[in-house]
C-alpha positions as CSV (number, residue, x, y, z in Angstrom):
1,X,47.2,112.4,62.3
2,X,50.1,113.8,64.4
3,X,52.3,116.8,63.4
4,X,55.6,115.7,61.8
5,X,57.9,119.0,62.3
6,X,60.2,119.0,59.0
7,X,60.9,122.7,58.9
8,X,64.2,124.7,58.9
9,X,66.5,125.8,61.9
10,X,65.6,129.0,63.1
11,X,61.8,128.4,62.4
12,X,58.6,127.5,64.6
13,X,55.9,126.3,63.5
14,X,52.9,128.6,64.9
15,X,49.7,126.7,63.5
16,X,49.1,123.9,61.6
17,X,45.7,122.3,60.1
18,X,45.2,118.1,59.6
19,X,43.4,117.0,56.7
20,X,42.2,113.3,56.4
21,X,43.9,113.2,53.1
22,X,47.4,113.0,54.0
23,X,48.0,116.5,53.7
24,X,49.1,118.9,56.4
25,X,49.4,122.7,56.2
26,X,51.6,124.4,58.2
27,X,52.2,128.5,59.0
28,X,55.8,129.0,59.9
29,X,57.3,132.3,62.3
30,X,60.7,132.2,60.9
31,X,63.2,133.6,63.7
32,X,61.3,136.2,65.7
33,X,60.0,137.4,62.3
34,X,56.4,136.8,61.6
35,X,56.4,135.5,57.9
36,X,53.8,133.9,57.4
37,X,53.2,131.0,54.8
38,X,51.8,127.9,54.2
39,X,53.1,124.6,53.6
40,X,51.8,122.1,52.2
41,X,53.3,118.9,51.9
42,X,52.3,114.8,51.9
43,X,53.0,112.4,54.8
44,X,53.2,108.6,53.7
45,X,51.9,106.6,55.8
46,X,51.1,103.2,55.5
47,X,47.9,103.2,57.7
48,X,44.6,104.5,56.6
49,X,42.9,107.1,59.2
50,X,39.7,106.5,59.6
51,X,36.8,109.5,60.7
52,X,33.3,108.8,61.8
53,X,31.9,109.5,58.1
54,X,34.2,106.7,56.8
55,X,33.8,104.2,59.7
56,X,30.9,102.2,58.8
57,X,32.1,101.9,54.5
58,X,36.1,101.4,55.4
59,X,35.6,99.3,58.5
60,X,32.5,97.8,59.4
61,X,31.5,96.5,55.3
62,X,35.3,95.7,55.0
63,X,36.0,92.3,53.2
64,X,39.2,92.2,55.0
65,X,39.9,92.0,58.8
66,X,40.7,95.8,60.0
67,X,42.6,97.0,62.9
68,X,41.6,100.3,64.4
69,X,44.3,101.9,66.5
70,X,41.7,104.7,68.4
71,X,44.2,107.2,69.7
72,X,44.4,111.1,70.4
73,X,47.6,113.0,69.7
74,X,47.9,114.0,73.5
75,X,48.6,110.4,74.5
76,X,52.0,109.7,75.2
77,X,51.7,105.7,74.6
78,X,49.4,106.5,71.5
79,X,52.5,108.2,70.1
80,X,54.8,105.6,71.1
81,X,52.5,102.9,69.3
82,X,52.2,105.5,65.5
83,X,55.7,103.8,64.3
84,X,54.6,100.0,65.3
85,X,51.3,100.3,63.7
86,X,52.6,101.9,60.9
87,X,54.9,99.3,60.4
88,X,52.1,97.1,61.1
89,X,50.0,98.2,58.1
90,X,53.4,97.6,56.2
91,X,53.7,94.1,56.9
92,X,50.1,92.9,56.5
93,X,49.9,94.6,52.9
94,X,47.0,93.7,51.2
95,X,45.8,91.1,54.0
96,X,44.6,93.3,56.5
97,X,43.6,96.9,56.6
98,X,45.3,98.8,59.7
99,X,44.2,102.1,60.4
100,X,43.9,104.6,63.2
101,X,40.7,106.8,64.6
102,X,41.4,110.5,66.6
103,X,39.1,110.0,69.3
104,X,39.4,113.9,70.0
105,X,38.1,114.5,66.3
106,X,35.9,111.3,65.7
107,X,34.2,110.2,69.1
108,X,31.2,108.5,67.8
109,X,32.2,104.9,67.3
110,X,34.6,105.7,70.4
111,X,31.8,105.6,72.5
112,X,29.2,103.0,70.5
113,X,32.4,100.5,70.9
114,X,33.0,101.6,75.2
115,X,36.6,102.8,74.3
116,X,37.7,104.2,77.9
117,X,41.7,104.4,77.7
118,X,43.9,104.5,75.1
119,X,45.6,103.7,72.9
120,X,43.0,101.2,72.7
121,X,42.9,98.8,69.7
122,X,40.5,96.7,67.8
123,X,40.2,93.7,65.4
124,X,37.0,93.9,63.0
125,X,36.1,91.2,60.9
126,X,32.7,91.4,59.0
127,X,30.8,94.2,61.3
128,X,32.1,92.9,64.6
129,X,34.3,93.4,67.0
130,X,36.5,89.8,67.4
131,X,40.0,91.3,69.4
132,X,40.2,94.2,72.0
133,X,44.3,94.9,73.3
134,X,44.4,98.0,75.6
135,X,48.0,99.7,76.2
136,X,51.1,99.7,74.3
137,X,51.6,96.4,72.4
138,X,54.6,94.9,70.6
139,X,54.7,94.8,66.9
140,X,54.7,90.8,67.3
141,X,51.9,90.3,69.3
142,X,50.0,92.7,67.4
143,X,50.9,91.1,64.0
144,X,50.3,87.3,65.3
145,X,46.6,88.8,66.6
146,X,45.3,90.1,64.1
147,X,46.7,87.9,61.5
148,X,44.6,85.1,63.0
149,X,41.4,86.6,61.4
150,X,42.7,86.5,58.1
């Protein structure tokens, strides 16, 4: 999950931790001042992130078709796609489950499933891999792709 900075003018934030839960805490240096605090706050997001422990239960033994957006927070084009497949996982609803995978944090089924560039994205549908798109991809093309394995 990528950083959202919501903080106040004059502040920086100095460290922050991810948690797979939604939750992010932050430490703030408030103008030159080191005050330290933490933050913690929830981010809504419409996609479900996925880690290597819930891969095989949320993905592979899904019921539903699942798109896995594997990403890093690094990649320029990977942050460029968050908003699309966000909005993505909006539109599909209950149809499809659309949900990304930190290849920096989770590299197990990065690997097992040849991922070499990203953003790359995959369509699974009952264990197996049935779409592979590579690059940025338009909210269209995405939608139409994987909505032919519902």
């Amino acid at each position: 999950m990528e950083a959202i900075p919501i903080v106040n003018p004059g502040s920086r934030i100095v460290s922050h931790e991810h948690r797979t839960d939604s939750h992010v805490n932050l430490t703030f240096d408030f103008t030159g001042f080191r005050i330290i605090t933490q933050r913690l706050f929830t981010i809504d997001c419409m996609e479900k992130i996925f880690t290597d422990d819930t891969f095989d239960a949320e993905v592979l033994k899904s019921e539903k078709p699942v798109l896995v957006d594997f990403w890093a927070p690094w990649c320029g084009p990977c942050r460029m796609m968050a908003p699309t497949i966000d909005k993505l996982a909006e539109e599909v609803g209950d149809a499809a489950v659309v949900g990304k995978l930190n290849v920096d944090e989770n590299s197990q089924y990065a690997q097992q499933y040849g991922v070499m560039s990203i953003p790359t994205l995959l369509v699974f549908k009952g264990g197996q891999v049935v779409d592979q798109m590579v690059g940025v991809m338009e909210l269209g093309e995405l939608k139409e792709r994987l909505m032919k394995h519902v």
